[in-house]
BANU-910354 format. One record per residue (C-alpha): residue in three letters; residue number from 0; x, y, z. Coordinates in steps of 0.25 Angstrom, whole numbers, plus 5000, padded with zeros to 4 digits. Each point is the difference from the previous one (the first is absolute). Last residue first. Layout:
  residuo  num    c1    c2    c3
      ALA  NUM     X     Y     Z
...
// end
This chain:
  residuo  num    c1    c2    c3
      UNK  389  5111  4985  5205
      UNK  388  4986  5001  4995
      UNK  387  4997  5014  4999
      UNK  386  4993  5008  4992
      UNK  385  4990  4993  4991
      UNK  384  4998  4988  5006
      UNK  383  5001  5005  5015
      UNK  382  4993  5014  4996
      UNK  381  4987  4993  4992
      UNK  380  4999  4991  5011
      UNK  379  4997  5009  5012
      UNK  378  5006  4995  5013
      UNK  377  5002  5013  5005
      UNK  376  4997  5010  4988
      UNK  375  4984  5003  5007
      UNK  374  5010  5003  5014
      UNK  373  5009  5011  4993
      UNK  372  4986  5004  4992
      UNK  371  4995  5005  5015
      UNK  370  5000  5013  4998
      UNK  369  5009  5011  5009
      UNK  368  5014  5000  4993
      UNK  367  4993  5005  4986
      UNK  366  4993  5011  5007
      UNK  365  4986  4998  5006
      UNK  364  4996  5014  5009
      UNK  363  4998  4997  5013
      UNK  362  4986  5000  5007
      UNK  361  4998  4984  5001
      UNK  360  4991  4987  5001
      UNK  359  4989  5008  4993
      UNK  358  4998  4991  4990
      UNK  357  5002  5008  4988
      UNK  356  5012  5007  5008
      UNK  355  4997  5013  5008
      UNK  354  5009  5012  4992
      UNK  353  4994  5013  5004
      UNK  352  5008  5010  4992
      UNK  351  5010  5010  5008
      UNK  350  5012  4991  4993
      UNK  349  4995  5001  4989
      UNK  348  4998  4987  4991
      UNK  347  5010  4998  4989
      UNK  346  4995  4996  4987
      UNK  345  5005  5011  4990
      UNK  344  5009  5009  5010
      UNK  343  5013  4995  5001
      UNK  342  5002  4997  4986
      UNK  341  4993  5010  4991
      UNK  340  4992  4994  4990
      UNK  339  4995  5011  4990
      UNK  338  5011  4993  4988
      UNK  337  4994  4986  4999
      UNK  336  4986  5002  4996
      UNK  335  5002  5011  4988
      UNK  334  5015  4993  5001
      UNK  333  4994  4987  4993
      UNK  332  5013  4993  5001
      UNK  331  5004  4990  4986
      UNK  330  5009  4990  5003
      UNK  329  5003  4990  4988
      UNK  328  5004  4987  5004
      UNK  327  5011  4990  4995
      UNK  326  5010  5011  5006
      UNK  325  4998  4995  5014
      UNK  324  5002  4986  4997
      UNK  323  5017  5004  4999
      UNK  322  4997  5008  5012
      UNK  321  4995  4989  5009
      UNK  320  5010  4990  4996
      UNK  319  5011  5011  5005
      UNK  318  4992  5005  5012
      UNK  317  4998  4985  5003
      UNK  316  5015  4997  5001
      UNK  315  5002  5013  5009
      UNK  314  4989  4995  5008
      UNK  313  5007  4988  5003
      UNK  312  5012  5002  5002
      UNK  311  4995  5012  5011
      UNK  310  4992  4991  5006
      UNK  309  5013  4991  5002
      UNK  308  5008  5010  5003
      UNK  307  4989  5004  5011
      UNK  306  4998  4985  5006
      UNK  305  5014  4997  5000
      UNK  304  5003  5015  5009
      UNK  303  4988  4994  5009
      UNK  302  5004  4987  5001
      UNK  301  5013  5007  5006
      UNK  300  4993  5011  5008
      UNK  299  4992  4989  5008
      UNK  298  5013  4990  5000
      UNK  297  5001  5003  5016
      UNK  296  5012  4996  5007
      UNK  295  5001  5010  5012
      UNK  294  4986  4996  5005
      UNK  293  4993  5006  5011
      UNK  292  5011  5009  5005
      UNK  291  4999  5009  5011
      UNK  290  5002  5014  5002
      UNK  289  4998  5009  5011
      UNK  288  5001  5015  4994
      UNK  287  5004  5012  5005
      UNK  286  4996  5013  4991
      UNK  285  5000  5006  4986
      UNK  284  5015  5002  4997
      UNK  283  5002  4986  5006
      UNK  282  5004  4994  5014
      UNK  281  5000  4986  5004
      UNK  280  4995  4996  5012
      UNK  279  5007  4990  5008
      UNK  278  5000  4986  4999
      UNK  277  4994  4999  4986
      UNK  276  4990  4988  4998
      UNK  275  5002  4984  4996
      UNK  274  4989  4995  4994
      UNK  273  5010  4996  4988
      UNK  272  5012  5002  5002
      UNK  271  5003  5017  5000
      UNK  270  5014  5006  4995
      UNK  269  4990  5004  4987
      UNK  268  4992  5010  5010
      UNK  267  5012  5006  5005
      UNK  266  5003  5006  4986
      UNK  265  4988  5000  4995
      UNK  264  4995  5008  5010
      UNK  263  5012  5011  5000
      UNK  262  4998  5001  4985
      UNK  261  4986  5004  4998
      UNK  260  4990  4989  4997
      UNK  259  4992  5002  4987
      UNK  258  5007  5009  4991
      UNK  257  5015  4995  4997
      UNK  256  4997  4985  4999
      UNK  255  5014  4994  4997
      UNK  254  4997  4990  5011
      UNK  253  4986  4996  5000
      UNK  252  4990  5006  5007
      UNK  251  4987  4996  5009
      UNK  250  4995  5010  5009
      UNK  249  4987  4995  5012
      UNK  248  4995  5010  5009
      UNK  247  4999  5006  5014
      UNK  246  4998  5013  5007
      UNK  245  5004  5006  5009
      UNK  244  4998  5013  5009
      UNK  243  4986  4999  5000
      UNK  242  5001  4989  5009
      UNK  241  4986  4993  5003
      UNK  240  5002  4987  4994
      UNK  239  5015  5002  4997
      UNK  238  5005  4989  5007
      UNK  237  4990  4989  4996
      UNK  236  5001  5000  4985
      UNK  235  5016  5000  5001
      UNK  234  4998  4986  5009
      UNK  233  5007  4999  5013
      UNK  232  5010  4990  5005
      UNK  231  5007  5009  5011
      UNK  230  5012  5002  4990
      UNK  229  4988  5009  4992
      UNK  228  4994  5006  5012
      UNK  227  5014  5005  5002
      UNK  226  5002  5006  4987
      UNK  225  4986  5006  5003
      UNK  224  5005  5009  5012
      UNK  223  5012  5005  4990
      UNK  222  4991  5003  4990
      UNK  221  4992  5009  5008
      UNK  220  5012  5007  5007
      UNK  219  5007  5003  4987
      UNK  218  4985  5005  4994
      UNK  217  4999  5009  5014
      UNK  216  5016  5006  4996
      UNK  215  4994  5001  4988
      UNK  214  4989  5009  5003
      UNK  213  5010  5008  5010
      UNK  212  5010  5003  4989
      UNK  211  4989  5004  4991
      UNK  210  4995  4993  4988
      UNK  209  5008  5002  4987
      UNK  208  4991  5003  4988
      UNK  207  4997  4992  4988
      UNK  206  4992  5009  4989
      UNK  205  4982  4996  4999
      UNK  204  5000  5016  4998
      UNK  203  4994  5000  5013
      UNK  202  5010  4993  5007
      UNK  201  5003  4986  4998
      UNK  200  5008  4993  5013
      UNK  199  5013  4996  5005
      UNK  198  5007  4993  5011
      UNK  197  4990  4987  4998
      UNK  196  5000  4988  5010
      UNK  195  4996  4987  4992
      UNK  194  4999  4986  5004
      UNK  193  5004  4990  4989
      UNK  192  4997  4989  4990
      UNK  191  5010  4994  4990
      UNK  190  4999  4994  4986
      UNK  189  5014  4997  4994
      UNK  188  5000  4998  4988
      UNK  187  5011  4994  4990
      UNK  186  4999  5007  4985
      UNK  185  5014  5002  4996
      UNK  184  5004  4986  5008
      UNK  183  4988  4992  4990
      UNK  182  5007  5005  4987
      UNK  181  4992  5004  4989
      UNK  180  5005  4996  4986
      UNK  179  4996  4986  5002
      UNK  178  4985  5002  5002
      UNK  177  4999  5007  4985
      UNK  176  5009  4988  4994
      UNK  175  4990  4991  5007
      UNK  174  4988  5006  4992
      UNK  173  5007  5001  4987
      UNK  172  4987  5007  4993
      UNK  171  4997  4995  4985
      UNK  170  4987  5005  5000
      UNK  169  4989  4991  4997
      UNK  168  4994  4999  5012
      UNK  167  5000  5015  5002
      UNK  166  4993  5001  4989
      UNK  165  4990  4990  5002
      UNK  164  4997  5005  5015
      UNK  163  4997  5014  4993
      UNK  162  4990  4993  4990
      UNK  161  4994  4995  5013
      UNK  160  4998  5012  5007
      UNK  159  4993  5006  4987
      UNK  158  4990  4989  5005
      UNK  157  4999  5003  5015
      UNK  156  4999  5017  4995
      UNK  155  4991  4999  4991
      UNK  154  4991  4990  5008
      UNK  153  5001  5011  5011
      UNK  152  4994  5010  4991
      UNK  151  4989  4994  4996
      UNK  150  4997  4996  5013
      UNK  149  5002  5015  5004
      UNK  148  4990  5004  4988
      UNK  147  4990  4991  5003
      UNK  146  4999  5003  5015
      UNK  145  4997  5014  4999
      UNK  144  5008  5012  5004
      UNK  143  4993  5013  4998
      UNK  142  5014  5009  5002
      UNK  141  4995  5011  5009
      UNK  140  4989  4992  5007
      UNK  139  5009  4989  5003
      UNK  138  5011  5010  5005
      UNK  137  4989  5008  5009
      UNK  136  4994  4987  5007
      UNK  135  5013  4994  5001
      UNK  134  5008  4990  4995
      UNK  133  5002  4985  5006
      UNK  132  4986  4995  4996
      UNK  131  5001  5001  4986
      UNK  130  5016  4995  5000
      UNK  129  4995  4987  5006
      UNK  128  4989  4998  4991
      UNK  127  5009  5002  4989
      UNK  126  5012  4990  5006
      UNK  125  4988  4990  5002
      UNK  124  4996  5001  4985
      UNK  123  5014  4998  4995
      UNK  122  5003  4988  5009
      UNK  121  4989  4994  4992
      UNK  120  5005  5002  4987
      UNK  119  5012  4993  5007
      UNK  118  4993  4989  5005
      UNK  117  4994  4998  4988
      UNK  116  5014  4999  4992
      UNK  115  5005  5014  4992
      UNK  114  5004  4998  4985
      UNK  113  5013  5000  4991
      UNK  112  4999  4997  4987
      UNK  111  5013  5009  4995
      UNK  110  4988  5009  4993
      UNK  109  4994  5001  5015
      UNK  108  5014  5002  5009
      UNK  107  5005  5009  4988
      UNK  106  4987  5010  5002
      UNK  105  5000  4999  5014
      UNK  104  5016  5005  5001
      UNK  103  4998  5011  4990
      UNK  102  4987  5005  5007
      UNK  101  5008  4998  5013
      UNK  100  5013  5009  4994
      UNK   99  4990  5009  4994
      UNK   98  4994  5004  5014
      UNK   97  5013  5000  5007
      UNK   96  5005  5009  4992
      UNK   95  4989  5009  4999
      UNK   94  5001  5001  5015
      UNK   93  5015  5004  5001
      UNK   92  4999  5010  4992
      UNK   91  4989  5007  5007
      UNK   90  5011  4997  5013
      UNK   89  5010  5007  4993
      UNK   88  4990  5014  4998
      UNK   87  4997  5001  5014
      UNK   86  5012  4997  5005
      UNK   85  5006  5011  4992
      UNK   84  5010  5000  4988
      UNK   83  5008  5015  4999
      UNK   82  5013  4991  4996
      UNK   81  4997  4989  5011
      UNK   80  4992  4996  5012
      UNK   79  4995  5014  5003
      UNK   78  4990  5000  5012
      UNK   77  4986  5004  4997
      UNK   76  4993  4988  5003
      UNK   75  5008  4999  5014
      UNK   74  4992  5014  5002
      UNK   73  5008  5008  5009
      UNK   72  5002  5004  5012
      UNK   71  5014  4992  5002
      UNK   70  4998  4991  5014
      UNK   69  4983  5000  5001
      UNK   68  4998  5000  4985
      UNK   67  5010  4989  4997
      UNK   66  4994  4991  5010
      UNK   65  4986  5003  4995
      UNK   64  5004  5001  4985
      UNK   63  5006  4986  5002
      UNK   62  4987  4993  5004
      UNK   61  4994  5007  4991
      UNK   60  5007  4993  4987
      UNK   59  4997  4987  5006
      UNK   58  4985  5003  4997
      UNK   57  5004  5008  4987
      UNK   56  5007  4990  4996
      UNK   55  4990  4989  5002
      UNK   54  4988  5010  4996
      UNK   53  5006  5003  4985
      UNK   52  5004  4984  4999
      UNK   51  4985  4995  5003
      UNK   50  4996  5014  4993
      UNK   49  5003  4994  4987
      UNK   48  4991  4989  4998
      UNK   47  4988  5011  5002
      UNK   46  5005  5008  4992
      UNK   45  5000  4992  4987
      UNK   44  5012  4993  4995
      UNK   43  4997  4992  4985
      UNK   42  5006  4990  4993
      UNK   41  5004  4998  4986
      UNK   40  5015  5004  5002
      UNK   39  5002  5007  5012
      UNK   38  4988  5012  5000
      UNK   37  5000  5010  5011
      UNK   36  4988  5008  5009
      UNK   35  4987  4997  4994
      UNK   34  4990  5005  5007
      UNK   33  4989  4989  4999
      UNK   32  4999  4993  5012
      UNK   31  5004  5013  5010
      UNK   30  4988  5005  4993
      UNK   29  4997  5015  4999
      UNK   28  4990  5007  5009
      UNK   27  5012  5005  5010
      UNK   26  5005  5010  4989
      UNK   25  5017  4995  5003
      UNK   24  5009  5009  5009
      UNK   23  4998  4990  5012
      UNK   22  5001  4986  4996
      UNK   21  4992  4988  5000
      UNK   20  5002  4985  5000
      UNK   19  5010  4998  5013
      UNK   18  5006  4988  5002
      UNK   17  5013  4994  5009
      UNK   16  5002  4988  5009
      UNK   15  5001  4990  4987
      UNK   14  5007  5009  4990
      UNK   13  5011  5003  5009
      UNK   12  4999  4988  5007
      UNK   11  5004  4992  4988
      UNK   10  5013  5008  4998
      UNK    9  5004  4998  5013
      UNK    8  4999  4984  4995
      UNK    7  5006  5001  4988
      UNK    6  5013  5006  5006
      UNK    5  5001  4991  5013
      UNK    4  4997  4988  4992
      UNK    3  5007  4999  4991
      UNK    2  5010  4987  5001
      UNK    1  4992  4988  4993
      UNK    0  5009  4990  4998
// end
């Protein structure tokens, strides 16, 4: 029974949403085709294969260095991870990684006979031409994208995928022995929706604040009046249209949860039958809420916690098979190529940068999150036979 399909197929759209083919620090009159960046046994990487992975983290990684920047300051690339160890210098790692492990994977899938059907050959093209016209203007200028090389490409990765499957299939894995050690009461949900009043707010150094008396005297008074909206039959979604006082919005927790919901709420929340709401308001550290309970029997965080041990069973049983082929190749980086890239500044488009797409559909800059490979992967083929499968 084929079980990894969570893992494989996040690793799939990292190659298949991503793609860049040139780099900045490199003499822009060389050829992406022909820089050779690292050799795994008797194949080659060259630049253009390697900026799929380079532009998928750094895509992802500036979505985090805007947060990071706005709250800290500082550049999220810059940020220590470990023993004088950057963001920066971790993520760099983390591409070459991935790069050997799908040369590895593709050549073990074609010495082990393992092949790609038409459909899925197909599905390769269509996921290239999806990516073309998904990136900007600027990016597909910058990295020189062609079709040929994403197909390319996306055959690697559907047929590396495969040699994945294989060894997860292979593993002796005690699938029911995983389930049984996760006990359905730990992980009992309750999914509630509620009416907010907050007694607090964010000052300008984005720290919780008390409000006045007066203001919460007026948040009292508004939860109050929607309490008895609320015995009169009227929907949450009704009664604050136009109250800028409340809000509303759904909270699911479990039990032991100590992060989600604060105490007070769980704790009249979880006296709730389901549809059932709070008779009075309850108070919190943060405000006056109106709670009620959607489901107080929900096995979401249950199949969840089976889902993740059984992801993590499975990845650790490939990481053991995957370092034992490992040592069958000889690595050899070209740092001449390998050493000028920077991550976080290599495929990245500014952000002052006119960024129109190819079709002119859009003005954002494309990220990982923003193509349309998560739609080229639905139904795809390749990724059920390879990937999933359960």
């Amino acid at each position: 029974m084929k079980k990894s399909k969570r893992i494989m197929s996040l690793l799939l759209v990292f190659v298949i949403t991503v793609g860049m083919t040139f780099m900045t620090g490199c003499s822009k009159s060389a050829d992406p085709a022909k820089s050779l960046v690292v050799t795994v046994g008797d194949n080659n990487i060259y630049l253009n294969e390697m900026m799929y992975y380079i532009f998928y983290v750094e895509s992802t990684g500036a979505q985090y260095d805007a947060a990071y920047q706005q709250y800290t300051g500082q550049s999220y690339w810059d940020m220590e991870v470990t023993d004088g160890v950057t963001m920066r210098e971790q993520a760099k790692d983390y591409v070459m990684d991935m790069a050997e492990m799908y040369q590895i994977l593709y050549d073990k899938a074609v010495k082990d006979g393992l092949s790609l059907t038409n459909d899925e050959k197909t599905q390769a093209g269509t996921n290239a031409d999806q990516i073309l016209t998904s990136i900007s203007k600027d990016q597909l200028k910058l990295t020189g994208f062609t079709k040929d090389t994403l197909t390319k490409v996306q055959e690697k990765v559907m047929l590396g995928g495969k040699y994945y499957q294989k060894i997860i299939d292979g593993a002796d894995i005690d699938y029911e022995g995983i389930k049984s050690t996760i006990k359905k009461e730990d992980y009992r949900q309750y999914n509630t929706e509620y009416l907010f009043a907050p007694t607090t707010k964010l000052d300008d150094n984005l720290k919780s604040v008390e409000l006045t008396a007066e203001e919460k005297e007026a948040a009292k008074s508004s939860i109050t009046d929607a309490l008895a909206k609320v015995k009169a039959g009227e929907e949450f979604s009704k009664i604050v249209e136009g109250n800028d006082k409340l809000s509303t919005s759904t909270l699911n927790f479990t039990a032991n949860d100590t992060t989600t919901a604060e105490q007070a709420y769980k704790d009249a929340a979880m006296k709730l039958d389901k549809d059932a709401y709070t008779q009075d308001f309850v108070e919190t550290d943060t405000g006056y809420y109106i709670i009620k309970m959607v489901d107080n029997n929900s096995t979401e965080a249950y199949d969840k916690a089976v889902s993740d041990a059984t992801s993590k069973a499975e990845q650790d049983a490939f990481n053991a098979e995957y370092e034992k082929i490992k040592k069958d190749y000889k690595i050899t980086i070209n740092t001449k190529v390998w050493d000028p890239i920077v991550m976080g500044k290599t495929t990245l488009v500014p952000a002052n940068t006119s960024a129109n797409t190819v079709s002119g559909d859009t003005t954002s800059t494309s990220t990982a999150d923003d193509t349309t490979a998560g739609d080229a992967t639905t139904d795809n083929t390749a990724t059920e036979d390879a990937t999933t499968g359960e």
